[in-house]
Phi, psi and omega in degrees: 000123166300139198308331177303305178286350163287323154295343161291292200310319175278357148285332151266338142349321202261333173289323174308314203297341183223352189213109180238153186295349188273202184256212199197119149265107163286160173223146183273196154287356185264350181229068190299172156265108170295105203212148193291025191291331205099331192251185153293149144275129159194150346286177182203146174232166166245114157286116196198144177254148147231152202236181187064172164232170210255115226269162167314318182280346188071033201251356188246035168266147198229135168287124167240131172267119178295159171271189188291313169297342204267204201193159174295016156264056174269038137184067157204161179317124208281165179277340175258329180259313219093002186248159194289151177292171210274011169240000178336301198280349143269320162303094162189182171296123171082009174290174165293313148242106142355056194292006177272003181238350175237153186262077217246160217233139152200095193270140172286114195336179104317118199111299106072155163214026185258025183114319168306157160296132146196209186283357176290321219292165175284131172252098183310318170299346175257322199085021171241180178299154165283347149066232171233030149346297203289131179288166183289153177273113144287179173287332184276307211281348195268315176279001165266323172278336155284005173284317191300320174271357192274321212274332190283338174248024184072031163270122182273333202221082186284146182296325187229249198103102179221143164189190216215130166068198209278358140338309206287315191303327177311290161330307171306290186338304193305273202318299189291324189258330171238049182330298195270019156231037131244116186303269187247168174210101221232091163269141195229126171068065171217191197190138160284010179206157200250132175294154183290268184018288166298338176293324185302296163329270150018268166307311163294342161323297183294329178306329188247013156269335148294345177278342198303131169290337167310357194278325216349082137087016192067018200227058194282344193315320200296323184300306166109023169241125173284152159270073184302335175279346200262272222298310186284330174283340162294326200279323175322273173303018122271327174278017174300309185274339183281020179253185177220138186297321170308276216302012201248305187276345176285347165269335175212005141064228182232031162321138182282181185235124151031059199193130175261348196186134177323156157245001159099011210203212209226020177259168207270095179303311209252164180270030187274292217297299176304337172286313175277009178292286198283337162299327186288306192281359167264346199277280169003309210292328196231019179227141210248107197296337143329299194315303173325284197308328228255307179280297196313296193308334182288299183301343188282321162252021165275112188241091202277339201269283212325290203300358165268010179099015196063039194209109178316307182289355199275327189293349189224014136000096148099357205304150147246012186278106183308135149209133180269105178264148174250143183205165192216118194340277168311346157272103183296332179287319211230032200286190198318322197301304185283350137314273186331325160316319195248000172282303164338337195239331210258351159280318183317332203263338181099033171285163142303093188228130161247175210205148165203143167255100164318153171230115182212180184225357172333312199072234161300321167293345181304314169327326184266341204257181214254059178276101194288357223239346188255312146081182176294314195287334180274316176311315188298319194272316171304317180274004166270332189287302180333307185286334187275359161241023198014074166265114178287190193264100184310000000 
């Protein structure tokens, strides 16, 4: 990205945090947010795109849930990089899910910095950003508001909920805390708990987005500086994990960069180095690093067995919620074992569960990519869940 073009993207960037081009459910003081912090959010908004249309009975909308970097453009254009949404290739007329036939939903968390509150957004009582003000966010307060927005368009009942990563956990909150207002559920590349490991990950992130002297205390909006540098080595080091040592190495193996010879010095010789350079300083341009700390920390305490009495299966107890889990051969953040823990707990309980294991070299990241075997497999549980819910076929 050229610097001109960068200075845009952060500028509109800054304008998404509190006036964002999609559209905003506002709440008033009559309608706090409840979170598991012990206090409220209030007042507060949800920023969300919808594609499709919402059928007369309210019976075909499917929840699609961001991962930790994504947002409610998942499948228009985003407004701040200019790029096709980051699900564009599953979401659309004629898609694997299907707006001519679905109504799909997609809101930006809470915490967030794409228009939902979050530490970018203005703290009506100072009138300055909420910095780290803003109490910390779970996964449940992020799935407590969406039920809130949900609620904003009369659905008593959504057909689906998917998502990925930490979308999936979304998916779990749901399908375990709102059993009857889910039909089906499809968490894909998730865990019903976040690994000591992933935490590990994590924390260096945030450590080195807080060491950034530009952070001063979260409270850089004032200064009229970011800690851009703290932020693009957090953004580096997670995307290390969203890979795989195959695919790293089949792209870029230990190839030079626009180089004939080592130099001997400490610029990025290799094109690993230079590839992850630029994921860290294109990530800066359209993410708020408060924001970083704010999504690492929600996945960090998410324990679905813990919030059931330590028994995974207690949590989908009694459940009528269909659900199909994804899991991907090459993912090390999220690998198979952590499906399988929760297809293991959602039989213990007498759940509906399919289960499908990718074989990809992909990694983590697979979720997001032009996988026909994902799918296809996504296409199969959906158009079953559909009939068993007698959605016809238009």
């Amino acid at each position: 990205m050229t610097t001109t073009a960068a200075k845009t993207a952060k500028a509109a960037w800054a304008n998404e945090a509190n006036d964002p081009s999609s559209p905003v459910v506002r709440f008033g003081l009559d309608k706090p947010l409840r979170l598991d912090a012990g206090t409220v959010l209030s007042p507060f908004q949800i920023a969300y795109q919808t594609y499709g249309e919402l059928n007369e009975a309210r019976s075909n909308a499917i929840l699609i849930c961001h991962a930790l970097t994504g947002d409610q453009h998942v499948a228009n254009r985003n407004p701040v990089t200019g790029k096709p949404g980051w699900w564009d290739v599953l979401i659309g007329p004629g898609k694997i899910i299907d707006t001519n036939r679905f109504f799909v939903i997609c809101s930006n968390v809470v915490g967030g910095c794409l228009g939902s509150t979050g530490p970018a957004s203005t703290n009506p009582a100072t009138g300055k950003p909420y910095g780290l003000d803003l109490p910390v966010i779970t996964i449940r307060d992020m799935v407590r508001a969406q039920v809130m927005l949900v609620d904003h368009f009369g659905i008593d009942r959504l057909f689906s909920v998917v998502g990925g990563s930490m979308g999936g956990m979304q998916v779990l909150e749901w399908a375990a805390s709102y059993p009857e207002r889910v039909f089906s559920a499809l968490p894909i590349a998730t865990g019903a708990r976040h690994s000591s490991q992933n935490i590990a990950f994590h924390e260096v992130g945030r450590q080195a987005v807080m060491a950034d002297p530009d952070w001063h205390g979260g409270k850089y909006f004032e200064t009229g500086r970011r800690p851009e540098k703290g932020l693009a080595v957090a953004r580096m080091a997670a995307h290390i994990t969203y890979l795989s040592e195959s695919a790293l190495h089949r792209k870029f193996g230990r190839n030079l960069q626009d180089r004939e010879a080592l130099t001997f010095g400490f610029d990025a010789d290799f094109q690993i180095e230079s590839y992850l350079r630029h994921q860290g300083m294109s990530f800066v341009d359209r993410f708020d690093a408060n924001s970083y700390l704010y999504m690492t920390r929600a996945m960090d305490y998410f324990d679905l067995a813990a919030d059931h009495g330590g028994r995974l299966a207690d949590a989908f107890t009694g459940t009528k919620t269909r659900f199909c889990l994804v899991s991907f051969t090459s993912d090390w953040l999220f690998p198979t074992e952590e499906s399988r823990a929760i297809v293991h707990a959602l039989n213990a309980a007498g759940a509906s569960v399919s289960f499908v294991e990718i074989e990809t070299d992909r990694g983590h990241d697979a979720f997001l990519l032009d996988e026909p075997e994902l799918f296809a497999a996504i296409r199969g549980f959906l158009q079953s869940a559909a009939r068993a819910r007698g959605l016809d076929q238009p």
